[in-house]
N, C-alpha and C positions, 0 to 999 in steps of 0.2 A: 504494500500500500504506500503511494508516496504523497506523504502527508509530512507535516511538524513531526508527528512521534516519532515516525520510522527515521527519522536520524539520531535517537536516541540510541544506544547500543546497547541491550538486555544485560543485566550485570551476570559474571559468569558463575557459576556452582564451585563449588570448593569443596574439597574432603580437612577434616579437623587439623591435619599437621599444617596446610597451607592455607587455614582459611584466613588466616591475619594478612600475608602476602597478596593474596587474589582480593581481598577485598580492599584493599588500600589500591591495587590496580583497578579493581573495578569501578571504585568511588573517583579515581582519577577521570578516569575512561568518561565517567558518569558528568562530573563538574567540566571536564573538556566538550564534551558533546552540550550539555548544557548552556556553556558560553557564548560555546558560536551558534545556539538557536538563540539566544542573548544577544547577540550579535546582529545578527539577522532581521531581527524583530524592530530592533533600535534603528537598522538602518531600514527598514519597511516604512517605520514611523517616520523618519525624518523625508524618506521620497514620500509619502502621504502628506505631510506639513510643505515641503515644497509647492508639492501640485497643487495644494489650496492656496498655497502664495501667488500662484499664478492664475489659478483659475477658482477664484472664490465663489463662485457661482455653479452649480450644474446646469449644462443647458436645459436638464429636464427638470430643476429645480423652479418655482414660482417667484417671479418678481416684479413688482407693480410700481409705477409711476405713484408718487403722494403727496408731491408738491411742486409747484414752480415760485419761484423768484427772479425777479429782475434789481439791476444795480445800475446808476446811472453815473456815469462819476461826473466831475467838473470837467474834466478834457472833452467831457458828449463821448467815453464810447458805453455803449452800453453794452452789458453781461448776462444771460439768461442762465438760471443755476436748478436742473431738475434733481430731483430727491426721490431715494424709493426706500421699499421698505425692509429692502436687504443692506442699507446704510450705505451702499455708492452712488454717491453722485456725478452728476455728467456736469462740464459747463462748456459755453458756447457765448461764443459774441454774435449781434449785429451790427448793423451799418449805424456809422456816428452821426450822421444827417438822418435829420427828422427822432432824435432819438428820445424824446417823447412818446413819439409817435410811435417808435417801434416796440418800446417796453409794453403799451397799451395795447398794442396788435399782440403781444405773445401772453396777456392774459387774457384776450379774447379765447383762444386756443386752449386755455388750462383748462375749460371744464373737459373737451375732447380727450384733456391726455390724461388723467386724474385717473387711475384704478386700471391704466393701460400698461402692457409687458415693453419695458422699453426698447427691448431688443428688436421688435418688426419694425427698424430703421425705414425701410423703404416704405413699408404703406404708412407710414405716420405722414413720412414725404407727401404720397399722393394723395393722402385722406386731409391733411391743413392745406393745400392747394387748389384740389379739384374740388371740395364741397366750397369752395368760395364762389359765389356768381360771378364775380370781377376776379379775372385768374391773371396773376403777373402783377407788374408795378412793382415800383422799388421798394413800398413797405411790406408786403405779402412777401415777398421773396429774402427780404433779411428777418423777417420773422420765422419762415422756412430755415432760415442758412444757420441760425442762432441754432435754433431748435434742434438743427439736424447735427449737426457739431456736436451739443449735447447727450444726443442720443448713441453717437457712436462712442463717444467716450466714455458710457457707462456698460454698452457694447465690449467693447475690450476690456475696460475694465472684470467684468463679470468673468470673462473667458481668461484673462491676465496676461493679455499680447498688446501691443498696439495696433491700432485701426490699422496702416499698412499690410500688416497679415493676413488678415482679411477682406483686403482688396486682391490678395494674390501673390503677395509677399512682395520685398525691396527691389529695384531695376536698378538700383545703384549702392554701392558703398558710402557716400556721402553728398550732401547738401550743397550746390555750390551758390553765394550770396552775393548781393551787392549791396550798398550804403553810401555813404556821403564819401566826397574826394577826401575830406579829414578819415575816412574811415580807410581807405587807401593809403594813406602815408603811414598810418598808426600801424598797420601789417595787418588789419581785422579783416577786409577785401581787398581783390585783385580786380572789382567793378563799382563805379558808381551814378550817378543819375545828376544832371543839372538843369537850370532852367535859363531859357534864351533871356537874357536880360542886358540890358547896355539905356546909357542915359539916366542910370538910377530907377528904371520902372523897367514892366514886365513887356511883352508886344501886343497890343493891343490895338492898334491904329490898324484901320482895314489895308492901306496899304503902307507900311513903313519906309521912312529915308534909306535912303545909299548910305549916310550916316551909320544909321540904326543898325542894320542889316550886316556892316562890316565890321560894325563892332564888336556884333556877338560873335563873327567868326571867326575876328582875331582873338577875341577872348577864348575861346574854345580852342584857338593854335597855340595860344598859350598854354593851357591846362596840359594839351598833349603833349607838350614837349618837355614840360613838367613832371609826369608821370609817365611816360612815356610808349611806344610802342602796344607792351605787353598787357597796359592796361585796358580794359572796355569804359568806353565814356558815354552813358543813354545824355540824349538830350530831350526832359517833357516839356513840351510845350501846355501840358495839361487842360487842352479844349479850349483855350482862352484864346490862340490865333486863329485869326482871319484866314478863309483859303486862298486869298490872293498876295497874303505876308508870308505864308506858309509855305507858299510855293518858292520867292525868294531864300527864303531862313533854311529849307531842303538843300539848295542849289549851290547856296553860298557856305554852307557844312561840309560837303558830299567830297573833296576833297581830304577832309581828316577822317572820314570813314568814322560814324559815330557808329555804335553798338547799335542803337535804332534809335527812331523817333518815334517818342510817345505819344498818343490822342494830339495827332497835328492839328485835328477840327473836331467840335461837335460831332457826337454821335449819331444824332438821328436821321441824318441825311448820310446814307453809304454810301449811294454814288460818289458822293462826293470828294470821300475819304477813299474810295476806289481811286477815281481819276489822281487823286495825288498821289500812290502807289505806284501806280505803272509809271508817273511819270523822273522815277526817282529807282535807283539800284539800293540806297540805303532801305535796311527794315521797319516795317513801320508796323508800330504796338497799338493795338489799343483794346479795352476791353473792361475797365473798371467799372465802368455806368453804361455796363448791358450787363442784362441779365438770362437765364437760365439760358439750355439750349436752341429754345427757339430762336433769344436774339442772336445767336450767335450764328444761326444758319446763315443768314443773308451776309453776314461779312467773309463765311467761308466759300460761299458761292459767286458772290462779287468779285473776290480776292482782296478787298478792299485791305487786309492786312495780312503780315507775313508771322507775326509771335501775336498771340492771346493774350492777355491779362485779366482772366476772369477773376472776381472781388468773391473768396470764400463765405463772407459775411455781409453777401450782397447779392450774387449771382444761382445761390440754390443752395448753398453749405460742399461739403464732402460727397454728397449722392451725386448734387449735378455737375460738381467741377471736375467728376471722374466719366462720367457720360460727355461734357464738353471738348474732355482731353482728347477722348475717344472718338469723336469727329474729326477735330482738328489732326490726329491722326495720320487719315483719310489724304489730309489733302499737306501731308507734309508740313505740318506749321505745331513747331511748341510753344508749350506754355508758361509766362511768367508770371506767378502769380500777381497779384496786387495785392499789396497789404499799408496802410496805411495805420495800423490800429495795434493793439494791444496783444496781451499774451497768446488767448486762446486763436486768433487769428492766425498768429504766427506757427501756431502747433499743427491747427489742421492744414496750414499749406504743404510745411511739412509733412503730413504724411500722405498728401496727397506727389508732392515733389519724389517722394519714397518709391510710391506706388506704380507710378505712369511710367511709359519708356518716353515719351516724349515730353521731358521736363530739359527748361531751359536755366532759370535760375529766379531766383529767390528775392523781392524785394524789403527791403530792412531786415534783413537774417542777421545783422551786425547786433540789433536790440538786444538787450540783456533781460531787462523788464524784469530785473531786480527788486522794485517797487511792488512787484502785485506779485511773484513767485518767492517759493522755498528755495529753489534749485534756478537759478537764472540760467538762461541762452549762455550761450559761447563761444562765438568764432572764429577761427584759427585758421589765416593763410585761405583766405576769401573762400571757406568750407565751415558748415554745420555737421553735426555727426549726426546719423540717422536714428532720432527718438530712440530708446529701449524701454522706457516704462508703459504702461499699460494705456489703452484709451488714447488721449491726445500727447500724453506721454510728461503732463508736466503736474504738479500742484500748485494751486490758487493760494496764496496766504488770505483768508478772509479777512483778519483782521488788517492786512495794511491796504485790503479792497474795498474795506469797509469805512478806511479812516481818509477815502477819497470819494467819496459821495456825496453829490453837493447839484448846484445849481449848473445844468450844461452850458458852456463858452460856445457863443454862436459864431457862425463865418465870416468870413471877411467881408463887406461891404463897399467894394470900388468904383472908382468913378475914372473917367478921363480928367489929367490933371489941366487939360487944357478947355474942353468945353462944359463938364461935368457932367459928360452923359456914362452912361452905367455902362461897364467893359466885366468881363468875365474877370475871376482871380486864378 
């Protein structure tokens, strides 16, 4: 029989002259076989203790959604925090605009999720989406992206892998980031992002001077020569130029080969952003202020852009920015995330950057976001390491998230310095 007992070994019979000898062997025999089912047992228990480390949850165990919460802090991003009643909780950011507005869209949705398994990640997705009459807009959808961040984080959590894994595991060994040209000289990146500016303001004039126009470019032959070759230098113009300044500010760049150009024009007219495309070799990004798949079709069928920038906490959370990669795919075009925002943002890019083969790189991966974690970011030689804890891979300090809660900082409000008419920021 092989069981525990049968590694015991029977103690042997003795006759009266040897029975002191055979039983001092047997009682060895007995305390040896003993130890090492001692042994055994101890190291059974500690792979048992392991496994629940990692996977605290059974999949076939019950767990229930039992609270939501929102946090709003004074910077406007706001925090959505779900609770269950097996004590892990998920969190998730959404979009910092409108973020009033977004905390009160993700408790319209608590009565929905209240008493629900948080693990059916995807129909939670299509059940806060598709039961709305009005499907899309930018507050539906960072109410989705908040939501859905949190759900996979309690996801992994539950099972004790990070979200990655269950997209299919890593396409890479590590994270690669970009930050501010300070983050470049300091060694934290090898890329960073700047914004066309010259004459002390941003470009805003529908059409800009020869002045204007050659100024950002020397300024930008400066940086490179500064930094040199090896470095990538994005230029956003962040939707705030004109397409007829844009066209110039492309042309007059396109000799130092910038990494790409960001939202050269508003979104909502693709053509338009098309036509400046083709008419340019430099890459052109855009993708923070579209949302889910659908907006994303019409710029991969235009070609209106060559890299994505879908907004984790804006564009559909983790469900859709893994369905968005997966077109873009298709048609030869990665993806940079966008992140403008805080911790949990930054985790789930990550493990979406983890997951996809067609990831390009990383915006603000340089953030430590020491401020609102236990375990701050950290990176090294313009690289983040690939998550290893569970869920989104990071923890929340409540209390230093708690002790920034306040009344949200609203947006810039600009004008033309010269006729006072209202110019994008």
């Amino acid at each position: 029989m092989n069981d525990e007992r049968s590694a015991i070994p029977p103690v042997p019979t003795s006759t009266p002259t040897d029975r002191h000898t055979i039983s001092r062997r047997g009682f060895v025999a007995c305390a040896t076989a003993a130890a090492g089912l001692a042994g055994l047992l101890e190291m059974k228990r500690e792979a048992q203790a392991n496994a629940g480390a990692r996977a605290p949850i059974s999949p076939r165990e019950s767990i229930k959604i039992t609270k939501l919460e929102t946090f709003i802090l004074r910077n406007s991003w706001v925090f959505v925090k779900l609770s269950t009643d097996a004590g892990i909780t998920g969190w998730g950011e959404m979009l910092k605009d409108k973020s009033k507005t977004c905390a009160a869209g993700a408790h319209q949705v608590e009565s929905y999720l209240i008493g629900k398994d948080p693990r059916n990640v995807v129909q939670h997705w299509q059940a806060i989406y598709r039961h709305a009459f009005y499907r899309g807009g930018a507050v539906l959808t960072a109410v989705v992206s908040g939501i859905d961040q949190a759900l996979w984080d309690i996801k992994g959590k539950a099972l004790g892998v990070p979200v990655y894994e269950l997209l299919g595991g890593p396409t890479r060994d590590k994270i690669r980031v970009y930050g501010s040209s300070d983050d470049v000289t300091r060694g934290r990146a090898k890329a960073c992002k700047i914004s066309p500016r010259a004459q002390g303001r941003a470009a805003y004039k529908y059409v800009e001077s020869p002045a204007f126009v050659q100024q950002v470019a020397k300024d930008f032959a400066a940086l490179r020569e500064k930094l040199g070759p090896e470095v990538d230098i994005a230029v956003d113009f962040h939707g705030a130029v004109q397409p007829q300044t844009a066209a110039l500010l492309i042309k007059a760049l396109e000799p130092y080969q910038p990494f790409f150009i960001e939202e050269p024009v508003q979104c909502q007219n693709v053509d338009v952003l098309a036509d400046l495309a083709r008419k340019t070799h430099i890459p052109i990004a855009t993708g923070e202020r579209v949302f889910t798949k659908w907006g994303f079709r019409e710029i991969l069928e235009k070609r209106a852009a060559s890299i994505l920038q879908p907004d984790v906490c804006y564009a559909g959370g983790i469900t859709e920015l893994r369905l968005i990669a997966g077109m873009a795919e298709a048609y030869y075009i990665p993806i940079a995330p966008h992140n403008p925002q805080g911790p949990c943002s930054l985790a789930a890019s990550c493990q979406i950057a983890a997951a996809i083969p067609n990831f390009l790189i990383q915006e603000r991966g340089t953030s430590t976001h020491e401020n609102l974690l236990k375990v701050p970011f950290k990176a090294e030689n313009g690289y983040l390491p690939l998550p290893k804890g569970p869920g989104l891979g990071i923890e929340i300090d409540e209390d230093k998230l708690r002790a920034q809660v306040g009344e949200p900082q609203g947006y810039p409000q600009t004008y033309d310095r010269d006729d006072g008419s209202v110019v994008d920021w």
